[in-house]
C-alpha positions in Angstrom: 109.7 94.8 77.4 112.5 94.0 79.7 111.9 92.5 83.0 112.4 95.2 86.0 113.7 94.3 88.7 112.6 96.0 92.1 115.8 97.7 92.8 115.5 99.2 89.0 112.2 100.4 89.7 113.1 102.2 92.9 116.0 103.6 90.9 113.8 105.0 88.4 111.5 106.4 90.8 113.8 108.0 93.1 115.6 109.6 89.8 112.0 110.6 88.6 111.1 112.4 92.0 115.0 113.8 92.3 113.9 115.6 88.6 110.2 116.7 90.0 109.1 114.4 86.7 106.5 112.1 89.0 107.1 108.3 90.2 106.1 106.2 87.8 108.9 103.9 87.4 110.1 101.8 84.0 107.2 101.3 82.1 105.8 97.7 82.5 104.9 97.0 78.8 105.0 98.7 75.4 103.1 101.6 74.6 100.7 100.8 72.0 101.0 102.0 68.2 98.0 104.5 67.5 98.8 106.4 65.0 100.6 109.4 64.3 103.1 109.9 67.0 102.7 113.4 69.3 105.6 115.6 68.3 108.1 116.5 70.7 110.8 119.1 71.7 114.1 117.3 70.6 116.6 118.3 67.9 117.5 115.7 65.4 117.8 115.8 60.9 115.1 113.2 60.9 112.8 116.1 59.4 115.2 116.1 56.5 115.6 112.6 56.5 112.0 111.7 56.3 111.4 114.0 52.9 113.5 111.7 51.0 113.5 108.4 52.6 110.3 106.3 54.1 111.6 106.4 57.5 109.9 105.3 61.3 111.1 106.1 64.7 111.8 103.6 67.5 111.7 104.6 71.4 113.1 101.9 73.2 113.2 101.4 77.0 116.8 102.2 77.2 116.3 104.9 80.2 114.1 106.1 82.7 110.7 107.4 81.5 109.6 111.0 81.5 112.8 112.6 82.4 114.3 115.7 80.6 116.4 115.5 77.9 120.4 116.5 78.7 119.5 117.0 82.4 121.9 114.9 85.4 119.3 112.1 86.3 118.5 111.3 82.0 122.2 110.4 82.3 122.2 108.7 85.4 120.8 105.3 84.2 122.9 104.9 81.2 125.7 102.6 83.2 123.0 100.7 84.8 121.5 97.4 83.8 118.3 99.4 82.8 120.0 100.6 79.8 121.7 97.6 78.7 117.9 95.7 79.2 116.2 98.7 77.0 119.2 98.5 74.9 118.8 95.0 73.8 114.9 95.2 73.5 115.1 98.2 70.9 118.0 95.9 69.2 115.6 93.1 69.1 112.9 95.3 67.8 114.6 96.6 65.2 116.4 93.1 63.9 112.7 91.6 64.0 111.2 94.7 61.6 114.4 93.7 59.3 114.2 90.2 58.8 110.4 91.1 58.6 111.2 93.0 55.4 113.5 90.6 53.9 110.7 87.8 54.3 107.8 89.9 53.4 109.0 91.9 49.7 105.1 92.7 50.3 105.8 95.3 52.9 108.7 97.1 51.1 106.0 97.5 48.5 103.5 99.0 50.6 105.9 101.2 52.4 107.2 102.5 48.8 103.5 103.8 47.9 102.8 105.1 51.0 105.9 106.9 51.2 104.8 108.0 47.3 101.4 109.1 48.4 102.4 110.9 51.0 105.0 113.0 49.3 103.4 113.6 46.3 103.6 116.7 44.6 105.8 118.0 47.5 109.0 119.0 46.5 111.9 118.7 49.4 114.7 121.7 49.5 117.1 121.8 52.7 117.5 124.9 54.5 121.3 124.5 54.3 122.6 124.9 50.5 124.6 121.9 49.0 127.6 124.0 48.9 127.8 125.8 52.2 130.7 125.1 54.0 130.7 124.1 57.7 131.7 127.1 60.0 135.2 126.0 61.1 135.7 129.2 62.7 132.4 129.2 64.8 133.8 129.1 68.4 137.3 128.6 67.8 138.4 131.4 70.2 136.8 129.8 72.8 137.6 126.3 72.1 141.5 127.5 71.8 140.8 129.4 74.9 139.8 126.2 77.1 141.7 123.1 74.6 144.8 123.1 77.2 142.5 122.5 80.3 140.7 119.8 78.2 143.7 118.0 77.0 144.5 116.7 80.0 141.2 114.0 79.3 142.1 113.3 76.0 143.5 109.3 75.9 147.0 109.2 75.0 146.4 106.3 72.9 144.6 105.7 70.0 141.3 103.7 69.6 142.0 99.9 68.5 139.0 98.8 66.3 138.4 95.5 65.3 138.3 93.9 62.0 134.4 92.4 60.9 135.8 90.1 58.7 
């Protein structure tokens, strides 16, 4: 976990009490693994994902704990050092469980069964055919309605991106 510092804690807290949500602060170290994880409320494909894949989650302590999702103070920490902190310790996480893999052909193994035994005898079908077409038309009226007031953000020039070679 990322080392707090005090003025990040009382950041967290006064953004926890601001959203009712408690004061606990940044969590202090990492949550044990027991288990399966509780489901929650949030809107994602992983359930589609996870049929056809073996797949984990990661939660890392990129914001401030316990606050709801899409709501002013979840986005108030994302410009602060707390996210760039939580950032790179779910970055670090996740490079570790990599080279963990490419070092251990062992544990690509055992995730392949259990993924096997675990889906056996299930088949997967999507809710969405493999032929339905997006609905371009869903909201155009209203995005056509309110594009000219929005154009007046858009960045007159085009994003530059870098070569990786």
């Amino acid at each position: 976990m990322p080392e707090w510092t005090a003025a990040e804690q009382d950041f967290a807290r006064r953004l926890q009490k601001a959203a009712g949500k408690g004061k606990d602060g940044l969590k202090p170290a990492i949550t044990p693994f027991k288990g399966p994880a509780a489901q929650i409320m949030a809107s994602n494909d992983c359930g589609d994902v996870s049929w056809k894949v073996p797949m984990g989650r990661v939660w890392f302590p990129a914001n401030v704990p316990n606050l709801p999702f899409h709501h002013w103070a979840a986005g108030a920490a994302l410009c602060t050092p707390i996210a760039h902190k939580g950032g790179l310790a779910g970055a670090k996480a996740l490079a570790g469980t990599v080279i963990d893999y490419l070092c251990h052909p062992a544990l690509l193994e055992q995730t392949k069964a259990s993924f096997a035994e675990a889906t056996a005898g299930v088949r997967y079908v999507p809710l969405i055919e493999l032929d339905q077409a997006p609905p371009a038309d869903l909201n155009r009226e209203t995005m056509e309605r309110f594009r000219p007031a929005m154009e007046a953000h858009y960045r007159p020039e085009r994003p530059q991106f870098g070569s990786l070679a």
